[in-house]
C-alpha positions in Angstrom: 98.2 95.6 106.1 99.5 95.5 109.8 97.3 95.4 112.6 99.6 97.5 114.6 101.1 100.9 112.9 104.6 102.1 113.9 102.9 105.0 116.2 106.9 105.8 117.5 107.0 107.6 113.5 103.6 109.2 114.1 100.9 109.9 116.5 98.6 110.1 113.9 99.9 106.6 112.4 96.5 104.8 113.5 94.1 107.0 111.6 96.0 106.5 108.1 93.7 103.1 107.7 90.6 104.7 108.7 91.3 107.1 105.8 92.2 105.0 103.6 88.6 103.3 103.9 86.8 106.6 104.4 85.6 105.7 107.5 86.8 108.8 109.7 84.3 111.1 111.0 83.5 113.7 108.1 84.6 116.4 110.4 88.1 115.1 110.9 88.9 114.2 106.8 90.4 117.9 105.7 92.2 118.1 109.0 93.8 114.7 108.6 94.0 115.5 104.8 96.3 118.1 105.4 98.5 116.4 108.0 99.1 113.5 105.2 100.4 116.1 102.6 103.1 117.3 105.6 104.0 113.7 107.5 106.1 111.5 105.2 105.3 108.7 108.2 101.5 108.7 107.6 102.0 109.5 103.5 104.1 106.3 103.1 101.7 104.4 105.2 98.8 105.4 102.9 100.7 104.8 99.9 101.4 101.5 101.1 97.7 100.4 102.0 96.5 101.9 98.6 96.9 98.6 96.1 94.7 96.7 98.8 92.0 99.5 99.2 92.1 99.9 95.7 91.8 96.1 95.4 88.2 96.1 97.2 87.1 98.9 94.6 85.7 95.4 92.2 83.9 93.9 94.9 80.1 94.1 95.0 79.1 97.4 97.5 76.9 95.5 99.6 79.5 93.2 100.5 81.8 96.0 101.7 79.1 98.3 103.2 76.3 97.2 105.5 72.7 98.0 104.9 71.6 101.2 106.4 69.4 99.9 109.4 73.0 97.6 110.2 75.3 100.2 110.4 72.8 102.6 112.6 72.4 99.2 115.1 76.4 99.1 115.6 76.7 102.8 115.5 74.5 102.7 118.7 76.2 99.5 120.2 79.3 101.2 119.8 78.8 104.4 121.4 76.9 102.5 124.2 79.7 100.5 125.1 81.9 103.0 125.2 80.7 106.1 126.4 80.9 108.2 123.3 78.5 109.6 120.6 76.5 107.8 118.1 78.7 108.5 114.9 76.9 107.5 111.5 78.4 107.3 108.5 78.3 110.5 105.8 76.0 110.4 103.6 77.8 108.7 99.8 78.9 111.9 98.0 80.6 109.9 95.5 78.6 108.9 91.8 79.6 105.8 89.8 81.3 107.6 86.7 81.0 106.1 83.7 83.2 103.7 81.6 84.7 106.5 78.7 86.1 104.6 75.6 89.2 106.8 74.7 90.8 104.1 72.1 89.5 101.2 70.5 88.8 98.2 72.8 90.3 100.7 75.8 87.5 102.0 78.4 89.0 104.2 81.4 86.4 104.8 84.6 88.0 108.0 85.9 88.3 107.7 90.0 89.9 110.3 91.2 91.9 113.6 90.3 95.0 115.1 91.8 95.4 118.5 90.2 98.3 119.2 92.4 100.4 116.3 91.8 99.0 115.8 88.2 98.0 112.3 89.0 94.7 110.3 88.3 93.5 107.3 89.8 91.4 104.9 87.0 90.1 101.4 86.4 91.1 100.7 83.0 89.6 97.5 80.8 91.3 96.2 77.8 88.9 94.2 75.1 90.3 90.6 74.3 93.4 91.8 72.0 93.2 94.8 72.8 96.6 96.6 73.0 98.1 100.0 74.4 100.2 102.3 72.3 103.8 102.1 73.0 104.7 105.0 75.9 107.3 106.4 78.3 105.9 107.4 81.5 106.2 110.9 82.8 106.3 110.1 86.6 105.5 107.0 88.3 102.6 104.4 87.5 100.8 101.5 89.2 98.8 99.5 88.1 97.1 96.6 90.2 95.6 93.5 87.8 92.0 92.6 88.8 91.0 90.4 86.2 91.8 88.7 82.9 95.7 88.2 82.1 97.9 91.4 80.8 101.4 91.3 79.3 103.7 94.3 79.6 106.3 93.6 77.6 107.5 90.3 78.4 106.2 89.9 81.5 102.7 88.3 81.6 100.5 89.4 84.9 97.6 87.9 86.4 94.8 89.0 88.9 95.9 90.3 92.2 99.8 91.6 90.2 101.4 94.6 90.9 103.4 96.1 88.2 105.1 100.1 89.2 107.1 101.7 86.9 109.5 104.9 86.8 109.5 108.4 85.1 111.4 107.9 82.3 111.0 104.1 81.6 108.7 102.7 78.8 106.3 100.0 77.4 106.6 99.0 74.3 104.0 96.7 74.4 101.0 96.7 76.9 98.2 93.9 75.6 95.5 91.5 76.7 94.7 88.2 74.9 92.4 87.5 77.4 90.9 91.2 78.3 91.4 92.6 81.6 90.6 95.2 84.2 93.1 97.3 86.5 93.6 99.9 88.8 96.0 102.5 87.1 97.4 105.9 89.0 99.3 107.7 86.6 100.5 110.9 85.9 97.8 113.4 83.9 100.0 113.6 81.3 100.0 109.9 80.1 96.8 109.3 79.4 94.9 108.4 76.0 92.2 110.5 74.7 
């Protein structure tokens, strides 16, 4: 991530990482929602910071968000040393879904949905030796390895790899010797189940 955002592009450019973590102030997400889907600048900037956010998805939540009675404390420092309004976070809308088995050894924990660009957002654990059917991918797909080693093809990745691949192009292999967990965002139409 860079500290300092290319703000010539975009005068909205330093509010893409504060989105990205959901830290923007519940009354500004739809706005700034809809000025991502219409400024390529602040789209490609999100797009970019996505493997790391989606990175932090494994650690432990109390690592990544302070206890209640913390986050009031600094909520009031902040707005005292500068001037403005106490802003507290929203209240967690989001529920843990559920790991779904939708093939042997294959579990998928469904993160997000977008309808409109027919594109899901997962973490996706393979069993030791568990393998994925042979596919051609309908639009793009990313995949960032968390843990455990996975071979696509005959390229072997390990935690913290990246692997993207294009519409039209394949796997004909996809396994784990070791078992694994990613982040995958694919297109609706490839999934199993």
């Amino acid at each position: 991530m860079s500290s300092r955002p290319n703000t010539a592009a975009c005068e909205r450019a330093e509010h893409v990482s504060a989105y990205a973590l959901q830290m923007l102030p519940p009354h500004e997400v739809a706005e700034f929602e809809a000025h991502i889907g219409s400024c390529p600048h602040c789209r490609r900037e999100l797009d970019r910071l996505s493997p790391a956010v989606n990175a932090l998805l494994s650690w432990r939540t109390d690592v990544l968000r302070p206890v209640s009675p913390l986050q009031v404390q600094l909520a009031r420092r902040l707005a005292a040393e500068t001037g403005g309004q106490v802003v507290l976070p929203a209240a967690r809308q989001w529920t843990e879904p559920e790991w779904v088995e939708v093939a042997p050894g294959i579990s998928c924990k469904l993160l997000a949905t977008d309808d409109e660009r027919r594109r899901v957002s997962m973490l996706v654990r393979l069993a030791p030796g568990a393998e994925y059917p042979p596919h051609t991918h309908s639009g793009v797909e990313e995949l960032h390895l968390l843990d455990g080693e996975l071979w696509i093809d005959e390229r072997k990745l390990y935690p913290g790899d990246f692997n993207r691949a294009e519409p039209g192009t394949g796997d004909k292999r996809v396994w784990s010797e070791t078992g694994c967990t990613c982040v995958l965002i694919t297109g609706q139409d490839d999934l199993l189940g």
